[in-house]
C-alpha positions as CSV (number, residue, x, y, z in Angstrom):
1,X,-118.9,136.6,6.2
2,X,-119.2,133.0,5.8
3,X,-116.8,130.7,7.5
4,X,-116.8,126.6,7.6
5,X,-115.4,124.5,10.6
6,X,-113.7,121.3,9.8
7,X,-113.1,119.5,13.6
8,X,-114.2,116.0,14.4
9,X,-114.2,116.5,18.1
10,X,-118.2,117.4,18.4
11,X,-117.6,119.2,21.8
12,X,-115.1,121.6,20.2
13,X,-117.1,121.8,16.8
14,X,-120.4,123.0,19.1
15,X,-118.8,125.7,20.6
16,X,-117.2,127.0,17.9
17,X,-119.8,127.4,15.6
18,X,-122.2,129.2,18.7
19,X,-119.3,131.2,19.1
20,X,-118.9,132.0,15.7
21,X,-122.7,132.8,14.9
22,X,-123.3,135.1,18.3
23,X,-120.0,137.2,16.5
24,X,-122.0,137.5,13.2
25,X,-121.0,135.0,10.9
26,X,-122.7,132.4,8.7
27,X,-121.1,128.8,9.4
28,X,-121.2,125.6,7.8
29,X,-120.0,122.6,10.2
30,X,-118.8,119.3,9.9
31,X,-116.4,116.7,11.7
32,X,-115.8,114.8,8.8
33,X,-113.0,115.5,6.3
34,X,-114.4,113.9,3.3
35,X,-117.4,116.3,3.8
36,X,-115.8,118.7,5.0
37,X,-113.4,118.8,1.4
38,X,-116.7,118.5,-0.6
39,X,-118.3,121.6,1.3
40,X,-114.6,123.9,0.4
41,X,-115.4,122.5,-3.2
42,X,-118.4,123.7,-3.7
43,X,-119.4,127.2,-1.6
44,X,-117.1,130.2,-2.1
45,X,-116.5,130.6,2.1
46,X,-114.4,133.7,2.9
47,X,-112.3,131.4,5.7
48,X,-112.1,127.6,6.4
49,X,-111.2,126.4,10.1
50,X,-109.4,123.6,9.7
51,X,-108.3,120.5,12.2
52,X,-105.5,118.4,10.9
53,X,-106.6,115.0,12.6
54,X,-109.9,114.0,10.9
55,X,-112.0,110.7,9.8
56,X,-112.0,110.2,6.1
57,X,-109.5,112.5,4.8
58,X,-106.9,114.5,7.2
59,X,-106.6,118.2,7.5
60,X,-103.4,118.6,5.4
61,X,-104.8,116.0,2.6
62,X,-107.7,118.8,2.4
63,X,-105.8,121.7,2.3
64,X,-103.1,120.3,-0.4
65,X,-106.1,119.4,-2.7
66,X,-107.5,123.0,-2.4
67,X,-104.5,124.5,-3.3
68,X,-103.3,122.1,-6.2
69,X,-106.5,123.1,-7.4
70,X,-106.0,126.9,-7.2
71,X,-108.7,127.6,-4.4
72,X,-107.3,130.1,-2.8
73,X,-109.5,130.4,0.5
74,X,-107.9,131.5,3.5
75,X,-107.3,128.2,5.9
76,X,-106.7,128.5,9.3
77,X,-105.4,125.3,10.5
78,X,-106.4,124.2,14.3
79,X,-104.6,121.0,15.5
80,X,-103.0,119.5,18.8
81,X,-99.2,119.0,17.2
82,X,-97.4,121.6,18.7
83,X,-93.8,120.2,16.5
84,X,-92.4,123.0,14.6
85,X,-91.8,120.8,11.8
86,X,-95.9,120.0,11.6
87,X,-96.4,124.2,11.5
88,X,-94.1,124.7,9.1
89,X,-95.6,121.5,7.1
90,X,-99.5,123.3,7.5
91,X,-97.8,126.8,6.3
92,X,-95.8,124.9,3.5
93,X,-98.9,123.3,2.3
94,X,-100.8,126.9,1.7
95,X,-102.2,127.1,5.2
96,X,-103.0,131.0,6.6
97,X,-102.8,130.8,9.7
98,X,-102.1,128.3,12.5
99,X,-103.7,127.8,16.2
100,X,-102.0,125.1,18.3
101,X,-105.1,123.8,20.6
102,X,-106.2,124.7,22.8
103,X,-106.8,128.4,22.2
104,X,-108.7,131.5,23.5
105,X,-111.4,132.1,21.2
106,X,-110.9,135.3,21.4
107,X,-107.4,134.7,19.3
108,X,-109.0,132.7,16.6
109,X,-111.6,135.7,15.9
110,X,-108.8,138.2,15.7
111,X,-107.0,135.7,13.3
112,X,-110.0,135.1,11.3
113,X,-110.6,138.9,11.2
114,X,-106.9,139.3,9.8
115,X,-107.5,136.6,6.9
116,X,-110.3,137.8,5.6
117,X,-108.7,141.4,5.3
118,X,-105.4,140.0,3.5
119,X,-108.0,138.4,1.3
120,X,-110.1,141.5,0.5
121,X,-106.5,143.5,0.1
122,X,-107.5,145.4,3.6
123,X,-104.5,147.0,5.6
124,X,-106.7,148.5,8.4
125,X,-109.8,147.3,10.6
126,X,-112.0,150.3,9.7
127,X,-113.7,150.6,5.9
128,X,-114.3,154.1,4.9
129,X,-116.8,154.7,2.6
130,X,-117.6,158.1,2.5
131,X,-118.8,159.1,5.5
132,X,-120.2,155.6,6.5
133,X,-117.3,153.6,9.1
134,X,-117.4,149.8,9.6
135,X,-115.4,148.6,12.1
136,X,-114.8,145.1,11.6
137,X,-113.2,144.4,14.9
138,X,-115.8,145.8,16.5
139,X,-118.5,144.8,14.5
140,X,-120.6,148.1,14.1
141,X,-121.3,150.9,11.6
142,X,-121.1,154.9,11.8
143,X,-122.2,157.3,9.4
144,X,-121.3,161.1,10.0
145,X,-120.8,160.2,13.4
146,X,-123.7,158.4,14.5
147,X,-123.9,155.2,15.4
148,X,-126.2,152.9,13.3
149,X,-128.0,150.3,14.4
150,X,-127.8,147.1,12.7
151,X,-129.1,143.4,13.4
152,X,-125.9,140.8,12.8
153,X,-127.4,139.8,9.5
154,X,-127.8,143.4,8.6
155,X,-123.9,143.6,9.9
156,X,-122.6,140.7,7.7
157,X,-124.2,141.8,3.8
158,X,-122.9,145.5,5.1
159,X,-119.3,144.0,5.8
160,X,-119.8,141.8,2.4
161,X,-120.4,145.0,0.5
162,X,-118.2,146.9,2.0
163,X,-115.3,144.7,1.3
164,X,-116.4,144.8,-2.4
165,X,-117.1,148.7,-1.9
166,X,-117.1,150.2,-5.6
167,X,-117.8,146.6,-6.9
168,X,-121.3,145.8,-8.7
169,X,-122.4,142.3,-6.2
170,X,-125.0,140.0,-7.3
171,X,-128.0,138.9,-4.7
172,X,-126.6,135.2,-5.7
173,X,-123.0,136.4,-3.9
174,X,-124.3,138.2,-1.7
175,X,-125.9,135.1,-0.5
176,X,-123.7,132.5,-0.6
177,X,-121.2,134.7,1.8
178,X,-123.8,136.1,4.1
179,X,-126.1,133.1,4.8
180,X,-125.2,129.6,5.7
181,X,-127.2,126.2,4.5
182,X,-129.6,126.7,7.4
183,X,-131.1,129.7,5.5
184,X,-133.9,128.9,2.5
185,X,-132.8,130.7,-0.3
186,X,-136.0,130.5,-2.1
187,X,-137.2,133.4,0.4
188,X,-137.3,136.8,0.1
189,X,-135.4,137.4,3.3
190,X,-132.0,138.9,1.4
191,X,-134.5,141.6,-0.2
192,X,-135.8,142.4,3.3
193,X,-132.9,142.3,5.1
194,X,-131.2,144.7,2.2
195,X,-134.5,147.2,2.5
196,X,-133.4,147.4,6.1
197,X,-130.2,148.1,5.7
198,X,-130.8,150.9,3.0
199,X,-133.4,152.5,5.4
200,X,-130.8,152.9,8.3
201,X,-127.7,153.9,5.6
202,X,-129.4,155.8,3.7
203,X,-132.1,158.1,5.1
204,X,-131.9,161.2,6.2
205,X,-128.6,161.7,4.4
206,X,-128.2,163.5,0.8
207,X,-125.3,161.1,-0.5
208,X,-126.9,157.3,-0.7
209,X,-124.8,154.8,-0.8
210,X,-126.8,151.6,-1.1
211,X,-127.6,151.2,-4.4
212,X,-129.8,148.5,-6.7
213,X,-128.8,147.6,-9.9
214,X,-131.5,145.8,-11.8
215,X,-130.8,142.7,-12.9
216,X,-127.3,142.6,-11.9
217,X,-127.2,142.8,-7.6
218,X,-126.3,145.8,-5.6
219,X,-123.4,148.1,-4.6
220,X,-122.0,150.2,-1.6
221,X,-120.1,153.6,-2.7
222,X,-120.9,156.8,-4.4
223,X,-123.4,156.3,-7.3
224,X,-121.5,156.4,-10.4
């Protein structure tokens, strides 16, 4: 999953991205709200963290341009008002979430964790695919039982697919919500990071699951 902080205050930025890449996501970070509107514009993040009191353009100025212009992304608005009335304003203005500062961190995981599975119409923490389990809470993968070993970029294009289980996803996707701006994308690292992962899916089991489709990208389910 790929996430993008919008805070000004650098301290508070920091953290939150180190926090956010040791749990497995790919982030995108800046403090400034001009930049920070131009970055939701143009990359398809699967969650936005959002502070309200920003230089160049203010938290609820981004979030009621995104939504007048249909982008749907789940927001999760992080601000130091603790007013009812600026809440409600956030939630009125197409906001997902809210965290009044400061937090635990451990709070804005679980409610990141809960956007993104409203987003991908998920009810329950686990995805079942077969007999392959990922637990999204917990951030690890079972199949038949047995627990499979994954490295957190292995983790994050397993959670991508398996949000899109059944779905035909294109390397170009599969990219742009697995790997941040730090990555090169003229390397072949998505190919063998996806080797990987088919190897510890895959073998030694009669159903596969991990499939390539040539010329269109790649998809997690029963081969149809």
């Amino acid at each position: 999953m790929r996430l993008l902080v919008i805070e000004d205050y650098a301290v508070l930025r920091d953290g939150l991205v180190r926090g956010l890449r040791d749990a497995g996501y790919a982030v995108d970070a800046t403090g400034d709200g001009t930049e920070g509107l131009w970055y939701a514009e143009n990359h398809p993040y699967d969650a936005v963290v959002l502070d309200v009191m920003l230089p160049g353009l203010g938290g609820f100025d981004i979030l009621r341009r995104l939504r007048r212009a249909g982008n749907a992304m789940p927001v999760v608005v992080l601000t130091a008002r603790d007013a009812v009335t600026d809440r409600v304003a956030g939630l009125d203005l197409g906001a997902d979430d809210y965290l009044v500062k400061p937090f635990a961190f451990d709070e804005l995981l679980a409610r990141l964790r809960a956007v993104v599975r409203r987003r991908y119409d998920r009810a329950d923490c686990v995805i079942r695919i077969d007999d392959l389990e990922i637990d999204i809470r917990a951030r690890r993968a079972t199949r038949a039982g047995q627990a499979i070993g994954l490295s957190a970029r292995e983790y994050a294009l397993l959670e991508y697919l398996a949000h899109r289980a059944g779905d035909v996803v294109s390397r170009t996707e599969l990219w742009d919500h697995a790997y941040d701006e730090a990555a090169e994308p003229g390397s072949n690292v998505l190919d063998v990071h996806i080797s990987h992962l088919r190897k510890k899916i895959d073998d030694g089991h009669a159903t596969k699951l991990l499939h390539t489709r040539r010329g269109q990208g790649y998809m997690l389910g029963e081969d149809r």
